[in-house]
C-alpha atoms as one frame of an Amber mdcrd trajectory, in Angstrom:
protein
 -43.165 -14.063 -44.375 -40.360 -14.570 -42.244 -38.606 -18.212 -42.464 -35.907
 -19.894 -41.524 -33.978 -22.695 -42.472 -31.853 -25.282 -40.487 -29.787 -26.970
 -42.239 -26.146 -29.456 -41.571 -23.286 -30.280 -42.966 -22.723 -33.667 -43.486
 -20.274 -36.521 -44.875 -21.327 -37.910 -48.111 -22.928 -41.140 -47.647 -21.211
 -42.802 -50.387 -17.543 -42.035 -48.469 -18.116 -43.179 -45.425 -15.431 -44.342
 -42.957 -14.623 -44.978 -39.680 -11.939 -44.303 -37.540 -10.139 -47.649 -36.394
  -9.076 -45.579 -33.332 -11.458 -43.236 -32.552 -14.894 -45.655 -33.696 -16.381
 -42.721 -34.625 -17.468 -41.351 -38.300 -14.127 -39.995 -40.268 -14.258 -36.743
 -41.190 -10.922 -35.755 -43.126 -10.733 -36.073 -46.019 -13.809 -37.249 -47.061
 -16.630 -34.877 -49.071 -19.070 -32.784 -47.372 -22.379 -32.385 -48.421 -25.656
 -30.502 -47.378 -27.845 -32.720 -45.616 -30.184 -34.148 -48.337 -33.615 -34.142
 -46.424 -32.327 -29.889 -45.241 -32.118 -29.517 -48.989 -35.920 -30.188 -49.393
 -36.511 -27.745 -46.498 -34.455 -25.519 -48.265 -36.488 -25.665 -51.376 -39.791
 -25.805 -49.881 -39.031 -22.464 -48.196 -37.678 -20.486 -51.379 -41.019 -21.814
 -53.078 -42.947 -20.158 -49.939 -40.976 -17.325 -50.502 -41.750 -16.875 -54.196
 -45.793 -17.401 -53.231 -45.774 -15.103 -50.682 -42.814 -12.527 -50.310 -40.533
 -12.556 -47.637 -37.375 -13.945 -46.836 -35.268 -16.771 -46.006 -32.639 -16.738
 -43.381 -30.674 -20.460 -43.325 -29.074 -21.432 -40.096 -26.410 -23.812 -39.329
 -24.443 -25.106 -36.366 -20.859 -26.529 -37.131 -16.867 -25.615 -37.981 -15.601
 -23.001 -40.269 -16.316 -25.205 -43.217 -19.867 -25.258 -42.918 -19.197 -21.738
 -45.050 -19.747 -24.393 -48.227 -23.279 -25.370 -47.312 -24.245 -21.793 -46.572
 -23.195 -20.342 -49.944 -24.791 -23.190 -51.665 -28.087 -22.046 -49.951 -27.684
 -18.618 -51.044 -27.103 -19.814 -54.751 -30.520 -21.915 -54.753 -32.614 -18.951
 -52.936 -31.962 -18.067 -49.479 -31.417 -14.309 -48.665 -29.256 -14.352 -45.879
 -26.972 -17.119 -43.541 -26.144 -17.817 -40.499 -23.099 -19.479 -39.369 -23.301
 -20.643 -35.731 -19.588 -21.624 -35.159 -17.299 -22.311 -31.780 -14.666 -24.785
 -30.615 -17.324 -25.100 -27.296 -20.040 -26.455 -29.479 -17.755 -29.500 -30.762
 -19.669 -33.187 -29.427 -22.706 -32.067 -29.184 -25.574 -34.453 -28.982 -28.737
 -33.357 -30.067 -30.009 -32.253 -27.035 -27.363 -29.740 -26.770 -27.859 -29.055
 -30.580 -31.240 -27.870 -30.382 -30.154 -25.442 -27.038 -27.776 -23.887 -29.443
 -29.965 -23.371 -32.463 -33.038 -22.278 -30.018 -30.209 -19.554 -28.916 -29.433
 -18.639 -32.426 -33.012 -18.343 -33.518 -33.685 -16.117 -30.772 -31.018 -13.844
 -31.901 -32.280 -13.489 -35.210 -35.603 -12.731 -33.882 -39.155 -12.975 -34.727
 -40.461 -15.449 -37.449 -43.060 -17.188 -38.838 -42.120 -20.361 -39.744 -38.554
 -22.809 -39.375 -38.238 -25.912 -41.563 -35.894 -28.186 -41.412 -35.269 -31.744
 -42.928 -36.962 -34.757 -41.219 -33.281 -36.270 -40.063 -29.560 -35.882 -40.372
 -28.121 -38.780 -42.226 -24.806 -39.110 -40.074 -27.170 -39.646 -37.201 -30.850
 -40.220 -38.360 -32.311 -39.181 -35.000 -35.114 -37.185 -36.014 -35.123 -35.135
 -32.459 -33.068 -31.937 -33.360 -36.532 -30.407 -34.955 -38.847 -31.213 -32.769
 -36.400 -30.281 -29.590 -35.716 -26.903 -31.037 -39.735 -26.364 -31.346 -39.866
 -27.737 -27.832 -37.835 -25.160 -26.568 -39.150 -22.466 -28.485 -42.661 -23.168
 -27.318 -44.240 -23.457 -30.738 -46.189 -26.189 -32.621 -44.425 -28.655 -34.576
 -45.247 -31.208 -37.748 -42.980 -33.714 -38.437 -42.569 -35.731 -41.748 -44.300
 -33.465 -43.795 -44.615 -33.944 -47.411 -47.084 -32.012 -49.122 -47.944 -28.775
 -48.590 -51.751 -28.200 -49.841 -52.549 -24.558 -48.595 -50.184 -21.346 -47.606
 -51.182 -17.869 -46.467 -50.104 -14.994 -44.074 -51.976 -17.140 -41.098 -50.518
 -20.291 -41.718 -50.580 -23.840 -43.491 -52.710 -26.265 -44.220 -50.280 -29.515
 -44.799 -50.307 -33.690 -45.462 -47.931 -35.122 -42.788 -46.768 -38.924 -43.835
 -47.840 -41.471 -41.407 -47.164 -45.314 -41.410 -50.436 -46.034 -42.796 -51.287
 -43.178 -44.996 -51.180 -39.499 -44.144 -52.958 -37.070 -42.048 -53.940 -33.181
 -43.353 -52.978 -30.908 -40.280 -53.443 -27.163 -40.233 -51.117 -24.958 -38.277
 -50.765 -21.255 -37.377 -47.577 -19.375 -37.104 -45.153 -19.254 -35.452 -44.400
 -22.905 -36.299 -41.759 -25.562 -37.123 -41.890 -28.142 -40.148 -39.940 -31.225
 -40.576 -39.969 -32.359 -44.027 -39.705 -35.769 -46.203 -37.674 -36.280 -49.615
 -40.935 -36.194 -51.340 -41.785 -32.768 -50.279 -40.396 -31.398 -53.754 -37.505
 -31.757 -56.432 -34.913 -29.444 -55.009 -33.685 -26.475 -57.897 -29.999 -26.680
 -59.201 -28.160 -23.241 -58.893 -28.032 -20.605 -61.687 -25.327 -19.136 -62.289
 -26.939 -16.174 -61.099 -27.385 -17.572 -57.888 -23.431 -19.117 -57.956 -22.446
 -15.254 -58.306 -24.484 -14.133 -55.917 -23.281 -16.895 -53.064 -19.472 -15.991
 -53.968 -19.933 -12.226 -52.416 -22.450 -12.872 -49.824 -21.320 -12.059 -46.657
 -22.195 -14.344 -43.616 -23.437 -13.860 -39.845 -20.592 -15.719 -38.044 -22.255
 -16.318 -34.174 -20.167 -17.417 -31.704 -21.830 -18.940 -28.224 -20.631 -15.786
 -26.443 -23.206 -13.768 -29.404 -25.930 -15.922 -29.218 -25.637 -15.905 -24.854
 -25.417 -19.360 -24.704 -24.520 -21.133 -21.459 -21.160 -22.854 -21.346 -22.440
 -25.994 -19.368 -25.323 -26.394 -22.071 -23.382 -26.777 -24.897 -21.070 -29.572
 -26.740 -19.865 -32.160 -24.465 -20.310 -30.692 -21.228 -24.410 -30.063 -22.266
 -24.742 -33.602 -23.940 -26.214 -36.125 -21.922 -25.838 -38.599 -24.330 -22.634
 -40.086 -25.119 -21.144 -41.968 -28.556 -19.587 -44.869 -26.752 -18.876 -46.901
 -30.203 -19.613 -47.208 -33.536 -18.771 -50.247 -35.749 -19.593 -51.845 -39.078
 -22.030 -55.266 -38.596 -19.890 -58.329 -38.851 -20.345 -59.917 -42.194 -22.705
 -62.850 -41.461 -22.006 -65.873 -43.706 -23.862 -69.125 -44.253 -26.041 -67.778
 -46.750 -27.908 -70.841 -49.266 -29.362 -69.329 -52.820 -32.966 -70.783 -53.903
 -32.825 -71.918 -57.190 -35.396 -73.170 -59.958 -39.111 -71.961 -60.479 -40.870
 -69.891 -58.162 -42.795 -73.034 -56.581 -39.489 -75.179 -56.549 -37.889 -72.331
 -54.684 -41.287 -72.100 -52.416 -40.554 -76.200 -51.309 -36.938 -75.355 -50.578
 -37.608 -72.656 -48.103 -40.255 -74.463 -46.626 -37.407 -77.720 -46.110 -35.006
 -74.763 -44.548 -37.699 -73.610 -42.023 -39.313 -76.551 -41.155 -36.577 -77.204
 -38.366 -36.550 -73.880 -36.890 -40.649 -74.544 -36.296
């Protein structure tokens, strides 16, 4: 079994600034992190891996420093990485991201199955999986977070719904978007740490993966960041106080203008 992971580099939510210039998400100096739900993808595919044989090949699309994220993957089970790296892919949208990493898969060649992580937390869209499945022509799950049944054919999974979930089987070729409570991801050996410090990695620039110049980064984003801000700090706030039926009559007081 053939899979591959797509996974991002990310800020670490609990250092996150903006730019008072810019009003975009700051980026220096603050830590780096592999996107937490791409972790889960990560893990779910090593655990395939160990059922079935095969290997994992982890993909991702960003600067130079993305290296960190990569050898991390390596040290909790992937085989082999993929650095997709260029100057022209800088503001890319996701639109634009998934034409790159549809480029990138194609290089690597044939597979069975991609996971990656439901969303990105700098951007929580949810779109980069399902548009890279879209352009691929293959069938996609999103929100996955169980999977019941594995073979060479395919999967048999439980994909979370609003109400409950739904148990969906799929053949391969075929792309998985998965939830936090997919699995517990693994913590590195030190076997693993060794490993990821002599691995070498597949740099691929957009000239190696044929990628069209007006399809990438800005230029191939039709979507723009026009600002970002922090919500205004609302005040006028009241505390209810007292037992839970005293607090009941004072809300009802509060809202009885408003009706």
């Amino acid at each position: 079994m053939k899979i591959i992971v797509c996974v991002k580099q990310v800020p670490d939510a609990s250092d996150v600034r903006l730019d008072p210039v810019t009003n975009t998400l700051a980026r220096e100096g603050v830590q780096s992190i592999m996107n937490p739900y791409d972790q889960h993808a990560l893990e779910e595919a090593v655990r395939l891996k160990e059922k079935h044989g095969g290997e994992v090949i982890v993909v991702t699309m960003g600067p130079p420093q993305a290296e960190e994220i990569l050898r991390l993957a390596i040290s909790c089970g992937a085989d082999s990485v993929v650095l997709v790296s260029d100057r022209a892919f800088a503001g890319a949208d996701t639109w634009a991201t998934s034409y790159t990493l549809e480029h990138a898969v194609k290089k690597i060649g044939a597979f069975d199955l991609i996971l990656c992580g439901k969303q990105a937390i700098d951007g929580d869209t949810a779109q980069v999986g399902p548009g890279l499945a879209t352009r691929l022509d293959i069938p996609y799950l999103t929100c996955v977070q169980k999977v019941r049944e594995s073979s060479d054919k395919g999967l048999i999974v439980e994909r979370m719904m609003d109400d409950g979930y739904d148990v969906v089987a799929v053949d391969y070729p075929a792309l998985l978007t998965v939830v936090k409570n997919i699995n517990e991801p693994r913590v590195p050996s030190l076997k693993g740490k060794m490993k990821a410090k002599k691995a070498e990695i597949l740099r691929l620039s957009a000239a190696d993966i044929g990628a069209d110049a007006a399809c990438i980064g800005l230029p191939g984003s039709p979507t723009k960041v026009v600002n970002v801000f922090p919500p205004e700090t609302r005040g006028g706030r009241s505390v209810l106080t007292g037992t839970l039926d005293e607090q009941l009559d004072q809300l009802v007081d509060k809202l009885l203008p408003y009706l």
